[in-house]
CHARMM-style PDB file with segment names, atoms N, HN, CA, C and O in Angstrom:
ATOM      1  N   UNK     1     114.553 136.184  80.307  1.00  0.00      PROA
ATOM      2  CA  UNK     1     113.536 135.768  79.361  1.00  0.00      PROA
ATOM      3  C   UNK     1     112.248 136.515  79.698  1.00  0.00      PROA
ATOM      4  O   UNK     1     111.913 136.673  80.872  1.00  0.00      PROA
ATOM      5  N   UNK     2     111.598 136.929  78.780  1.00  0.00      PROA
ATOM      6  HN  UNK     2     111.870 136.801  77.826  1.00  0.00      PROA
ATOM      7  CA  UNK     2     110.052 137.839  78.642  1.00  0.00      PROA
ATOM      8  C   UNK     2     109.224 137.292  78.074  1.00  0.00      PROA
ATOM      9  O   UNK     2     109.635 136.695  77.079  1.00  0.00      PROA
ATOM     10  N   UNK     3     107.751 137.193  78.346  1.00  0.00      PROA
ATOM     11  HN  UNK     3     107.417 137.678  79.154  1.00  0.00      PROA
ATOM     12  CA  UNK     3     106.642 136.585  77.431  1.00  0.00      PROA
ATOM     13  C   UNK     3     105.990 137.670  77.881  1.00  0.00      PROA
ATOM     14  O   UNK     3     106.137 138.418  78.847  1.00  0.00      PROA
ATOM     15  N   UNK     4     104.948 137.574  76.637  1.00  0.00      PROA
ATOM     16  HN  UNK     4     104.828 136.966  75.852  1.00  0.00      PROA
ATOM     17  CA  UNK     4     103.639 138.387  76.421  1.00  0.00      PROA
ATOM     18  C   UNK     4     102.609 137.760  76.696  1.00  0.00      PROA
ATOM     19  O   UNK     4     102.423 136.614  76.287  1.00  0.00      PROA
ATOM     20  N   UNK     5     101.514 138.600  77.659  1.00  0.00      PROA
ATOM     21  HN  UNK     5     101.665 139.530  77.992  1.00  0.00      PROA
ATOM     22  CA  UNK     5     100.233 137.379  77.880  1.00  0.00      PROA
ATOM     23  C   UNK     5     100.212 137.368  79.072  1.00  0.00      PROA
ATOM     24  O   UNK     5     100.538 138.350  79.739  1.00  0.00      PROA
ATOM     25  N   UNK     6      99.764 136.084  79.647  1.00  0.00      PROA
ATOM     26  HN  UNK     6      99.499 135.287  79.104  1.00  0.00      PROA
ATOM     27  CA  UNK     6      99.426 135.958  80.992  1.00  0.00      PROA
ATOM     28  C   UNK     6     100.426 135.041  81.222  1.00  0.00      PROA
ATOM     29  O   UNK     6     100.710 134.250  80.323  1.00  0.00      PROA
ATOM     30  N   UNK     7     101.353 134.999  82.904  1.00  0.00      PROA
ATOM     31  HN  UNK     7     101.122 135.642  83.634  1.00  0.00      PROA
ATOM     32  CA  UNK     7     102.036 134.117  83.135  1.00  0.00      PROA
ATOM     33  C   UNK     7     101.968 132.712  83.358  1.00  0.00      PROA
ATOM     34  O   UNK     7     101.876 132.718  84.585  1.00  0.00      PROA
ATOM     35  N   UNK     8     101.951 131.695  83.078  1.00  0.00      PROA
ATOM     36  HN  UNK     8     102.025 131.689  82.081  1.00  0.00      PROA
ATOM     37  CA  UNK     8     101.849 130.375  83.514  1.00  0.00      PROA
ATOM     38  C   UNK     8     101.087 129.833  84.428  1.00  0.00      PROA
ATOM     39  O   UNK     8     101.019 130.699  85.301  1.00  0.00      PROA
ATOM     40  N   UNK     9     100.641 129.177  84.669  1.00  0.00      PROA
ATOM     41  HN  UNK     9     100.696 128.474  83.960  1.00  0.00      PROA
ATOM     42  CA  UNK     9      99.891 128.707  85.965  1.00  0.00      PROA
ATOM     43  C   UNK     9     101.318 128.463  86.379  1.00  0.00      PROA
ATOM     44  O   UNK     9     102.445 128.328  85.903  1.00  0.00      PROA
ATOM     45  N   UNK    10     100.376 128.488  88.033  1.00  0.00      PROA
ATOM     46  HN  UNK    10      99.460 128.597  88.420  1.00  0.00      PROA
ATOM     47  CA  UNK    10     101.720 128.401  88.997  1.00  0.00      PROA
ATOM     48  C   UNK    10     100.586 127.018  90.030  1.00  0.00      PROA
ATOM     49  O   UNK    10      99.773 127.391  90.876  1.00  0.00      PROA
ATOM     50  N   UNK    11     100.796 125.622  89.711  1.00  0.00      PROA
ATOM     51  HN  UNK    11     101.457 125.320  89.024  1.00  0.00      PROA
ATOM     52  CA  UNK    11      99.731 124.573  90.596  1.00  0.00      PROA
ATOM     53  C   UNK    11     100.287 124.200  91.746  1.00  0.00      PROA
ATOM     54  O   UNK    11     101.364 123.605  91.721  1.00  0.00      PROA
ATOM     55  N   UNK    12      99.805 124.416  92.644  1.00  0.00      PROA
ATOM     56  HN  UNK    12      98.930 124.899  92.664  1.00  0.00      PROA
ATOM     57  CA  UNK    12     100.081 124.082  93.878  1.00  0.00      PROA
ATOM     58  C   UNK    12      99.091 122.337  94.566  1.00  0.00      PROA
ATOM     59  O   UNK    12      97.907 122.039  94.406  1.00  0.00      PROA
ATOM     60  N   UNK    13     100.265 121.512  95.339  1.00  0.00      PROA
ATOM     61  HN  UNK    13     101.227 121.754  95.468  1.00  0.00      PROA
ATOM     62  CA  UNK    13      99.420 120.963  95.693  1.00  0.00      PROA
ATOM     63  C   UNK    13     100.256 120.721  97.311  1.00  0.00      PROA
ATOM     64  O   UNK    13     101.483 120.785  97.401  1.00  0.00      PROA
ATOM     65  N   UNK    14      99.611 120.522  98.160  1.00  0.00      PROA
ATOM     66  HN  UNK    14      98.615 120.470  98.088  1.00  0.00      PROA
ATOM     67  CA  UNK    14      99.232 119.744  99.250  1.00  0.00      PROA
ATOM     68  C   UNK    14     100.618 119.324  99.817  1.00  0.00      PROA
ATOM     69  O   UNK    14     101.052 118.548  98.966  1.00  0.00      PROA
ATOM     70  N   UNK    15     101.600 119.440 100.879  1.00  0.00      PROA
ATOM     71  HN  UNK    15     101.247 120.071 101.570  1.00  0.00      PROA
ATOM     72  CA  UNK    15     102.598 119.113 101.323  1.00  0.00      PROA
ATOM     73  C   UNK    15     102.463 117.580 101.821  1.00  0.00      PROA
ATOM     74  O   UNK    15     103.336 116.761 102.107  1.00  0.00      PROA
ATOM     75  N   UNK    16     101.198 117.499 101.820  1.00  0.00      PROA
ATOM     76  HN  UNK    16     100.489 118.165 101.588  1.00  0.00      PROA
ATOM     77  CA  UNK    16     100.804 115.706 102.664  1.00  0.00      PROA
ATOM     78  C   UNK    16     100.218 114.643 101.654  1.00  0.00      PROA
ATOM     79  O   UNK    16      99.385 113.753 101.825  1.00  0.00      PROA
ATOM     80  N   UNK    17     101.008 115.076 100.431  1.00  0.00      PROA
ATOM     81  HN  UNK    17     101.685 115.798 100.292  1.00  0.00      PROA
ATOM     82  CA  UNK    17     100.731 114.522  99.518  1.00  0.00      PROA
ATOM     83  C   UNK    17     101.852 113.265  98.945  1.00  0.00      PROA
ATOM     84  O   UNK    17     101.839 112.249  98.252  1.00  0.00      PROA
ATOM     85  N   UNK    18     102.740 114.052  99.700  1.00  0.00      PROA
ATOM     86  HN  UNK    18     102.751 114.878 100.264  1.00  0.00      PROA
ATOM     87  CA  UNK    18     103.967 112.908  99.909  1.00  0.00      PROA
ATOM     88  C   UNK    18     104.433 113.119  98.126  1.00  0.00      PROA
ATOM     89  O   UNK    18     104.517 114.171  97.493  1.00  0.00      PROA
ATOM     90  N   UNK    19     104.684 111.665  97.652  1.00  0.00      PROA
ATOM     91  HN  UNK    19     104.616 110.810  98.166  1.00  0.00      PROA
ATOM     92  CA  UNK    19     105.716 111.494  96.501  1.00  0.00      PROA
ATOM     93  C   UNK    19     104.373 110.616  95.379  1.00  0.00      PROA
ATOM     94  O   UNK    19     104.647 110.277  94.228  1.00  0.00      PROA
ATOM     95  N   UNK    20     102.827 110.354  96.083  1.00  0.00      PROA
ATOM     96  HN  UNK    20     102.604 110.629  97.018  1.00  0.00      PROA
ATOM     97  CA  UNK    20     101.983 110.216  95.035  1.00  0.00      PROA
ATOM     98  C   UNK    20     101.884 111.317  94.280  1.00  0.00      PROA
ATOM     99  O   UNK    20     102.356 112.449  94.385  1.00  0.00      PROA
ATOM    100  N   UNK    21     100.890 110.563  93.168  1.00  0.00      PROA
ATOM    101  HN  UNK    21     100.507 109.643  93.083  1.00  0.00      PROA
ATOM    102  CA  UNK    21     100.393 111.511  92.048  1.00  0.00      PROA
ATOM    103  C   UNK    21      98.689 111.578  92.567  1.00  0.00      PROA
ATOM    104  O   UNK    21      97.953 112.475  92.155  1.00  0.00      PROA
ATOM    105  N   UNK    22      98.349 110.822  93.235  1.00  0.00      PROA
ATOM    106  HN  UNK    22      98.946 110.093  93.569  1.00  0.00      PROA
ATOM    107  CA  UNK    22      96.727 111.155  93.746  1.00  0.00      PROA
ATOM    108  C   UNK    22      96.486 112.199  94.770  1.00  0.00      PROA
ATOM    109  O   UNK    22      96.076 112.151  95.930  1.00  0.00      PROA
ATOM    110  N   UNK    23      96.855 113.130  94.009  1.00  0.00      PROA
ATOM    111  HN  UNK    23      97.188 113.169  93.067  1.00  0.00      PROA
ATOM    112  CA  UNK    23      95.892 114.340  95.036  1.00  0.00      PROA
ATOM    113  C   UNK    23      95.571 115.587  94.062  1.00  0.00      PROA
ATOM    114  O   UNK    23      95.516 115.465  92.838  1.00  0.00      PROA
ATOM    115  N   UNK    24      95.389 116.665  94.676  1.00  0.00      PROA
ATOM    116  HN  UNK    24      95.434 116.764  95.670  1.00  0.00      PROA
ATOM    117  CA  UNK    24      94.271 117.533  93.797  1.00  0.00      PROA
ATOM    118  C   UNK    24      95.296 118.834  93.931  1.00  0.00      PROA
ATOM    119  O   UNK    24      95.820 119.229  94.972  1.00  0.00      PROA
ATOM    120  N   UNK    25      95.415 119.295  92.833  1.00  0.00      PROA
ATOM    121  HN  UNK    25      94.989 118.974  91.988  1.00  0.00      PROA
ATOM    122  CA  UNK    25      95.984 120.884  92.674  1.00  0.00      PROA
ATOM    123  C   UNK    25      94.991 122.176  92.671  1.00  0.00      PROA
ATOM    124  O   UNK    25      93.765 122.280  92.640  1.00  0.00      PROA
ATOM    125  N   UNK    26      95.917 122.987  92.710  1.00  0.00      PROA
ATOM    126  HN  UNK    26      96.913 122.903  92.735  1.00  0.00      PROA
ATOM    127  CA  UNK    26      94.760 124.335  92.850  1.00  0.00      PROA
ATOM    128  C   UNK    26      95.830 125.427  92.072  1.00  0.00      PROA
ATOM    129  O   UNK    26      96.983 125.600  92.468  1.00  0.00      PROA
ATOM    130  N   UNK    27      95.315 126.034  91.054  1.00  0.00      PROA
ATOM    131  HN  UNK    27      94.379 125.893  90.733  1.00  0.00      PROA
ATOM    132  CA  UNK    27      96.111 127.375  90.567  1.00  0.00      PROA
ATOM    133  C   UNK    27      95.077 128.965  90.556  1.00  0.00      PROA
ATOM    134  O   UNK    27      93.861 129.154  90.572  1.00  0.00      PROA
ATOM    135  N   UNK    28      95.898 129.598  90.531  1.00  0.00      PROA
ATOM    136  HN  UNK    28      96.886 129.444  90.518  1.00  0.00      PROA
ATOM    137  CA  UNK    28      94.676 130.770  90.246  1.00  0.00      PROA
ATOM    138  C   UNK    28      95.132 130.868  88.578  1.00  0.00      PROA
ATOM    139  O   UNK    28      96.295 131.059  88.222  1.00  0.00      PROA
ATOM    140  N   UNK    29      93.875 130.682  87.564  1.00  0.00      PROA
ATOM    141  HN  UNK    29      92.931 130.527  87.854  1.00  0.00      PROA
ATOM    142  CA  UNK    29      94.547 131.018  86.424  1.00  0.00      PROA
ATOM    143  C   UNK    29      93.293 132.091  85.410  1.00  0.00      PROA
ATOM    144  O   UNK    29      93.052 132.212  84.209  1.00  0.00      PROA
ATOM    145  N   UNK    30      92.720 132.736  86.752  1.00  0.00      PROA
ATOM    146  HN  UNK    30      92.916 132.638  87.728  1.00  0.00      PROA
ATOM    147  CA  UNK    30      91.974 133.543  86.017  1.00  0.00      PROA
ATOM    148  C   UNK    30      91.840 134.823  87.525  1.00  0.00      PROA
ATOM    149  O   UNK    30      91.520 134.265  88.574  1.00  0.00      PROA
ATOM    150  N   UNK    31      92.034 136.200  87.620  1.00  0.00      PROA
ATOM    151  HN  UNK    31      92.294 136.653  86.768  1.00  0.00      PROA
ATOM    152  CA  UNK    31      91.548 136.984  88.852  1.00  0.00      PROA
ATOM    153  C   UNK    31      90.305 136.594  89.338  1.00  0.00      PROA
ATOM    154  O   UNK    31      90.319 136.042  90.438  1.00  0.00      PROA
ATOM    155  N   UNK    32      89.534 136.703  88.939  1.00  0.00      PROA
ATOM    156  HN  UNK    32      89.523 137.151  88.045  1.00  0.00      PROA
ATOM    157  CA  UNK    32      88.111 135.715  89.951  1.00  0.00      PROA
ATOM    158  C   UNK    32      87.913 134.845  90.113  1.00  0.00      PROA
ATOM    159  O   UNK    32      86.865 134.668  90.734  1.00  0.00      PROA
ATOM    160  N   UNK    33      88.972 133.202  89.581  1.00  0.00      PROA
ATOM    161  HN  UNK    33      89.824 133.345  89.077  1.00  0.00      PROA
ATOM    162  CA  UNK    33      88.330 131.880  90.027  1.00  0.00      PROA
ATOM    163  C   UNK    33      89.502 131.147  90.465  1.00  0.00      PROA
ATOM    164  O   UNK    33      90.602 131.539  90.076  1.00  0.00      PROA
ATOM    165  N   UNK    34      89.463 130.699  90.801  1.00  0.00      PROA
ATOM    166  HN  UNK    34      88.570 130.380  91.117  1.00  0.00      PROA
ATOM    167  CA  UNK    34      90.513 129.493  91.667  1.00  0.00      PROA
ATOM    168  C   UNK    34      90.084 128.252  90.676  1.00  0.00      PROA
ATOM    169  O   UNK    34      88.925 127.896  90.462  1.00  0.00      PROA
ATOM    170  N   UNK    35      91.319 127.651  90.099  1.00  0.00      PROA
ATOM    171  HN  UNK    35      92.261 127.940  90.272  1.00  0.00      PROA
ATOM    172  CA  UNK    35      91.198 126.344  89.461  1.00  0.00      PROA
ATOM    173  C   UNK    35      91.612 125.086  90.395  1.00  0.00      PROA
ATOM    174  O   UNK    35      92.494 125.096  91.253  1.00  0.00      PROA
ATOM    175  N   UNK    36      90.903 124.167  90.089  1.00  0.00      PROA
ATOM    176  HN  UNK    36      90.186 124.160  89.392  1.00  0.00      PROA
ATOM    177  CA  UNK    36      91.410 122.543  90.582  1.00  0.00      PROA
ATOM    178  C   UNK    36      91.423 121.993  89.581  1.00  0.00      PROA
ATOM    179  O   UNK    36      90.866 122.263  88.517  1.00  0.00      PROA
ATOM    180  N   UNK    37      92.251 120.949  89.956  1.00  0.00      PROA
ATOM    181  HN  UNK    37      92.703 120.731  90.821  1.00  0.00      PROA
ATOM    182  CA  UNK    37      92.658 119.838  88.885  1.00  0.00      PROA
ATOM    183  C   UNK    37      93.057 118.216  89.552  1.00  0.00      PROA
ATOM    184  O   UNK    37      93.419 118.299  90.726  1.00  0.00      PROA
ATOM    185  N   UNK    38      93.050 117.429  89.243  1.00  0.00      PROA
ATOM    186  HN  UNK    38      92.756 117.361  88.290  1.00  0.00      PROA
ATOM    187  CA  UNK    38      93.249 116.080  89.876  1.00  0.00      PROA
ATOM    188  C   UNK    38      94.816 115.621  89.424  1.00  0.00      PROA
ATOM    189  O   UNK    38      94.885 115.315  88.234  1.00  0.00      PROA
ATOM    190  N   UNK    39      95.966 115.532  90.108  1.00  0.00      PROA
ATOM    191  HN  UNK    39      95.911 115.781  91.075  1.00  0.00      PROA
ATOM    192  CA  UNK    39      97.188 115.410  89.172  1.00  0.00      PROA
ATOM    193  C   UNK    39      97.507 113.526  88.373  1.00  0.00      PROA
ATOM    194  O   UNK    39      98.366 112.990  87.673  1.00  0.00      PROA
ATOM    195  N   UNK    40      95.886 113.041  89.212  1.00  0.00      PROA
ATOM    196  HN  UNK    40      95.188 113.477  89.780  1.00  0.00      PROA
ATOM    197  CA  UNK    40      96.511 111.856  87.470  1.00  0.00      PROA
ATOM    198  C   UNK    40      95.668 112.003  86.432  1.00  0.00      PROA
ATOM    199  O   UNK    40      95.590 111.217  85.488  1.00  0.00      PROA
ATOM    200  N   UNK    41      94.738 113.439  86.641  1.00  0.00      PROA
ATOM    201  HN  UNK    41      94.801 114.078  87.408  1.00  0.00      PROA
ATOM    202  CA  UNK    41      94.281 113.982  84.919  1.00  0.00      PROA
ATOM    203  C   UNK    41      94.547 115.483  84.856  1.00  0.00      PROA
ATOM    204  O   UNK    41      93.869 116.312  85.462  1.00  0.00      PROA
ATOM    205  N   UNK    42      95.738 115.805  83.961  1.00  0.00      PROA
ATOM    206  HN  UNK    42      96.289 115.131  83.469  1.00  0.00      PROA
ATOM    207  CA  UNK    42      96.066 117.533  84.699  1.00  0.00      PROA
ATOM    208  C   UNK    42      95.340 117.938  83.435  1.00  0.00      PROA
ATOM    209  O   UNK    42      95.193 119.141  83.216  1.00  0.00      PROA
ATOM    210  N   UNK    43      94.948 117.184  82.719  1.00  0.00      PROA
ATOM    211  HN  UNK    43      95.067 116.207  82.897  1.00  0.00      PROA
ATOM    212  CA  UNK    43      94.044 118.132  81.026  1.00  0.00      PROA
ATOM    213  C   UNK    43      93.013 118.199  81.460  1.00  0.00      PROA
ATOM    214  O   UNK    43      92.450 118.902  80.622  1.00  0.00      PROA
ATOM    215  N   UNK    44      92.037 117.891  82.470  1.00  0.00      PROA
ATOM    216  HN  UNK    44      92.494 117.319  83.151  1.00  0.00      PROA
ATOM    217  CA  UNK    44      91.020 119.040  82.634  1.00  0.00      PROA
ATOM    218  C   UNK    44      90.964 119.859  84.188  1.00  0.00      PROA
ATOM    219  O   UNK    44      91.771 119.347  84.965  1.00  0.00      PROA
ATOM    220  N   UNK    45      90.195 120.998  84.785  1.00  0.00      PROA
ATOM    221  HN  UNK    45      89.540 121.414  84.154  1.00  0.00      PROA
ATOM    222  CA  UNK    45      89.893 121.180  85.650  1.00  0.00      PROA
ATOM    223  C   UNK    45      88.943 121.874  85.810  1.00  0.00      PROA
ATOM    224  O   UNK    45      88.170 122.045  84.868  1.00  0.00      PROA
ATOM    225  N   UNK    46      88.705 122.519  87.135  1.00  0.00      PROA
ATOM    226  HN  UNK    46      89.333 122.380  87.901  1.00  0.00      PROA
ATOM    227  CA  UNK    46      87.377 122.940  87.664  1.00  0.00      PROA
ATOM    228  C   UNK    46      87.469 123.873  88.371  1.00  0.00      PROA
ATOM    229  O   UNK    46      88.060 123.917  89.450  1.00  0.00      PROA
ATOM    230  N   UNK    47      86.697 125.008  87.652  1.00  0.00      PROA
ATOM    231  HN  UNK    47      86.217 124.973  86.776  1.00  0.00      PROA
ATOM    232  CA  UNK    47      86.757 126.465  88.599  1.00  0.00      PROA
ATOM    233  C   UNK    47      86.260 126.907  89.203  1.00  0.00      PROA
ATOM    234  O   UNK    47      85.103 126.496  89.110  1.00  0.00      PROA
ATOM    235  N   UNK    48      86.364 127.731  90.030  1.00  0.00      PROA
ATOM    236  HN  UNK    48      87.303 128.065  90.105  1.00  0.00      PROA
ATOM    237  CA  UNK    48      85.102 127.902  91.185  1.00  0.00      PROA
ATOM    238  C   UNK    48      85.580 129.637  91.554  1.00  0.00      PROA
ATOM    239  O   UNK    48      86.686 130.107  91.818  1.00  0.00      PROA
ATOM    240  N   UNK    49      84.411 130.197  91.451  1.00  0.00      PROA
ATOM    241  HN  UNK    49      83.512 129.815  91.237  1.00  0.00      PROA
ATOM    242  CA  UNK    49      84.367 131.473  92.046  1.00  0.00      PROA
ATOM    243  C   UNK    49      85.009 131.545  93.306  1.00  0.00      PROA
ATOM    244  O   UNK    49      84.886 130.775  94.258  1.00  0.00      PROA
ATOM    245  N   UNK    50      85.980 132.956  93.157  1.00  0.00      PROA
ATOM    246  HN  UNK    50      86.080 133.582  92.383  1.00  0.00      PROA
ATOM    247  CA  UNK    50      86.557 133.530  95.080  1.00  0.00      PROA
ATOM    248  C   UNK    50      85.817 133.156  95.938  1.00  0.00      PROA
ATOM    249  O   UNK    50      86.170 132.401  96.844  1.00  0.00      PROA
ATOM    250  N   UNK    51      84.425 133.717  95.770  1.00  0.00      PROA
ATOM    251  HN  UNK    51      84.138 134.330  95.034  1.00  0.00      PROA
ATOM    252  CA  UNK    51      83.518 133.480  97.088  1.00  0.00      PROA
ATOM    253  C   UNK    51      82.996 131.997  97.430  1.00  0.00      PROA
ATOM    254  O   UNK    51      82.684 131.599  98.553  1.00  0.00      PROA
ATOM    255  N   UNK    52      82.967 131.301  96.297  1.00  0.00      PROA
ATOM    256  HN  UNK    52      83.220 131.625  95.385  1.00  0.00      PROA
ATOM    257  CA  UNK    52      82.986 129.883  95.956  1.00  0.00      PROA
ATOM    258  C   UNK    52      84.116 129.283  97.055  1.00  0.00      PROA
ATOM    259  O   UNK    52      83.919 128.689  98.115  1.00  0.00      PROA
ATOM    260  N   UNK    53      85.380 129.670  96.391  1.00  0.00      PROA
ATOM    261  HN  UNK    53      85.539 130.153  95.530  1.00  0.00      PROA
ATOM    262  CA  UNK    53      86.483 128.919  97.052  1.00  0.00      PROA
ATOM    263  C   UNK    53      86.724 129.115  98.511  1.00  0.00      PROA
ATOM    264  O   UNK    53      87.233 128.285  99.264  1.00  0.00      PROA
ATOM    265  N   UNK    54      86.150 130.735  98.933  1.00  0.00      PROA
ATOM    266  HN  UNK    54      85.737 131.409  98.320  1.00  0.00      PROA
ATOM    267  CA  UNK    54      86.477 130.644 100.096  1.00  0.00      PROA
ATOM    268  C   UNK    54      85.502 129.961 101.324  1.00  0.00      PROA
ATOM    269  O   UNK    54      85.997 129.368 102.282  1.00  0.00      PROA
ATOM    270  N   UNK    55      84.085 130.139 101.137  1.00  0.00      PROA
ATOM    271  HN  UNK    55      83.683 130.621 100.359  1.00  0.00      PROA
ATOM    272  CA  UNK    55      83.406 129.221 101.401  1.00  0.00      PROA
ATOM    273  C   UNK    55      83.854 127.680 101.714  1.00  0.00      PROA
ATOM    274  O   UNK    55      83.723 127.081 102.782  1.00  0.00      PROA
ATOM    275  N   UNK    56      84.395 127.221 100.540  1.00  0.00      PROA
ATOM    276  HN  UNK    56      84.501 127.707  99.673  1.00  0.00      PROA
ATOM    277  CA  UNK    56      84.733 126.012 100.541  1.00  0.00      PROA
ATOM    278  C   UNK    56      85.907 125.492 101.771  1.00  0.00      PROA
ATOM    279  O   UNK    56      85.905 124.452 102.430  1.00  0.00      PROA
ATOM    280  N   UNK    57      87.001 126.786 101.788  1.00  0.00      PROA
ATOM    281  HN  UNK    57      87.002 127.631 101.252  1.00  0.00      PROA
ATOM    282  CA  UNK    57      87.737 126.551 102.740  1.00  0.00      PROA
ATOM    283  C   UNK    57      87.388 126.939 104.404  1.00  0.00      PROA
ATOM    284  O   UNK    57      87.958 126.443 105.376  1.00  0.00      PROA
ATOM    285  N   UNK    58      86.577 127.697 104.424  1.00  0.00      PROA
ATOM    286  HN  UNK    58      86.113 128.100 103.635  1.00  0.00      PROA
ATOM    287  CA  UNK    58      85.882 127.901 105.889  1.00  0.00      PROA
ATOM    288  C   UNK    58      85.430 126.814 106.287  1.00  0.00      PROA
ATOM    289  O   UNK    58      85.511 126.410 107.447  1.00  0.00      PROA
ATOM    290  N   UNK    59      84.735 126.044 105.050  1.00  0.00      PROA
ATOM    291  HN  UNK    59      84.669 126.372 104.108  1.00  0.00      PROA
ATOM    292  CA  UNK    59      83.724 124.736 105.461  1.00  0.00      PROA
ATOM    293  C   UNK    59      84.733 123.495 106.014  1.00  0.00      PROA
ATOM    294  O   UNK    59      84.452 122.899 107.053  1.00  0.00      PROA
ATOM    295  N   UNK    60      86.011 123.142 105.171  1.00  0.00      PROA
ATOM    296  HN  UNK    60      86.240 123.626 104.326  1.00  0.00      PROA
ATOM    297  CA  UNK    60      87.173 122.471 105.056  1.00  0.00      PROA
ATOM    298  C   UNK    60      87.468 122.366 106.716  1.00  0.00      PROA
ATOM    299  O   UNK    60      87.445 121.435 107.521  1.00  0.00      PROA
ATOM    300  N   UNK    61      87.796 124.009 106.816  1.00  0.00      PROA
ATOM    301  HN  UNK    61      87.815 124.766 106.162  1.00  0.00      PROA
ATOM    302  CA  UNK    61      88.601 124.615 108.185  1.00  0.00      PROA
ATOM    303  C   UNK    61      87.963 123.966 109.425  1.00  0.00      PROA
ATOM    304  O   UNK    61      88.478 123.182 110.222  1.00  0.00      PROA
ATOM    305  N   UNK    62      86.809 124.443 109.403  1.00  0.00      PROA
ATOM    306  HN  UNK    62      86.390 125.080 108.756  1.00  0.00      PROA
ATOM    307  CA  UNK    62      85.490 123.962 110.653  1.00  0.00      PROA
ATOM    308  C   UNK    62      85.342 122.644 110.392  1.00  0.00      PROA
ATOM    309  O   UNK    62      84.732 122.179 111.354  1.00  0.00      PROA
ATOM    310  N   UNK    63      85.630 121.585 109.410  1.00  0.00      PROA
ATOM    311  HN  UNK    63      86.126 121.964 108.628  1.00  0.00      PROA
ATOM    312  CA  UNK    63      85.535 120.112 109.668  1.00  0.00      PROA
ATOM    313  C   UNK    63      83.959 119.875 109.031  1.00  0.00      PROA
ATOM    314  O   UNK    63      83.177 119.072 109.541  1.00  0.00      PROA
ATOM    315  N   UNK    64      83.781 120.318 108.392  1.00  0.00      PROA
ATOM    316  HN  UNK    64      84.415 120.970 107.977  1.00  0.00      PROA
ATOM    317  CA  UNK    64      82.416 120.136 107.791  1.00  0.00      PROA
ATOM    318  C   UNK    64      81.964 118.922 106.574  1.00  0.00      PROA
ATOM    319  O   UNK    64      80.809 118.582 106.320  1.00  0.00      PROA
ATOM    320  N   UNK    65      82.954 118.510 106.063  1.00  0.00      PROA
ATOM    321  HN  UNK    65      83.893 118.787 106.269  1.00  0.00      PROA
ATOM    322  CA  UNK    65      83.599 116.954 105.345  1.00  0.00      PROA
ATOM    323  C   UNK    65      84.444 116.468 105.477  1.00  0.00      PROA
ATOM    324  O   UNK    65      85.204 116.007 104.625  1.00  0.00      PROA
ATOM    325  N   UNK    66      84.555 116.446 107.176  1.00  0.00      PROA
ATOM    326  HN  UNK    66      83.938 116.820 107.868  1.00  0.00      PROA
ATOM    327  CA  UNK    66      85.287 115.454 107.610  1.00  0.00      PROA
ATOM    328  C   UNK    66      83.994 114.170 107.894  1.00  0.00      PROA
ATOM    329  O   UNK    66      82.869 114.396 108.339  1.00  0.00      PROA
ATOM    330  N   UNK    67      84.611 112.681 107.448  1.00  0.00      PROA
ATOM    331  HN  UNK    67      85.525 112.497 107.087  1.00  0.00      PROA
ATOM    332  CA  UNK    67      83.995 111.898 108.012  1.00  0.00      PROA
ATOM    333  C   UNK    67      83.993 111.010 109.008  1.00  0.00      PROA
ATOM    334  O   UNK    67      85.063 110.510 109.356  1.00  0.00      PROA
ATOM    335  N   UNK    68      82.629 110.615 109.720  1.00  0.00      PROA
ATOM    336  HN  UNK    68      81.760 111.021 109.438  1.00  0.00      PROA
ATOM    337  CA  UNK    68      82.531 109.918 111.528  1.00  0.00      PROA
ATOM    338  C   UNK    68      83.388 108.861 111.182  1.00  0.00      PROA
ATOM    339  OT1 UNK    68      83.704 108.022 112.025  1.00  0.00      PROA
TER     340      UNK     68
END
């Protein structure tokens, strides 16, 4: 099978997410932005620039919203 266009999102979420529906996806569905989405509302989401996202995950990495 062939389509024309751009391929599908491909959403990834979280292995520690177990067998809920409360946690947050991430697709790339544009070359410069990384999408999120919440999977108990997948009709909207939220994009954020590369440099955006990676930021975000350095901050993640180093424990920077983790809370006391």
């Amino acid at each position: 099978m062939s389509f024309q266009g751009r391929p599908p999102a491909r959403w990834r979420r979280s292995a520690r997410c177990g067998a809920t529906n409360g946690c947050v996806e991430v697709a790339r569905l544009d070359v410069s932005a990384i999408s999120v989405r919440d999977t108990e509302d997948i009709t909207d989401h939220l994009s954020f620039g590369l440099g955006e996202w990676r930021k975000f995950i350095e901050d993640a990495k180093d424990g920077r919203f983790d809370q006391s």
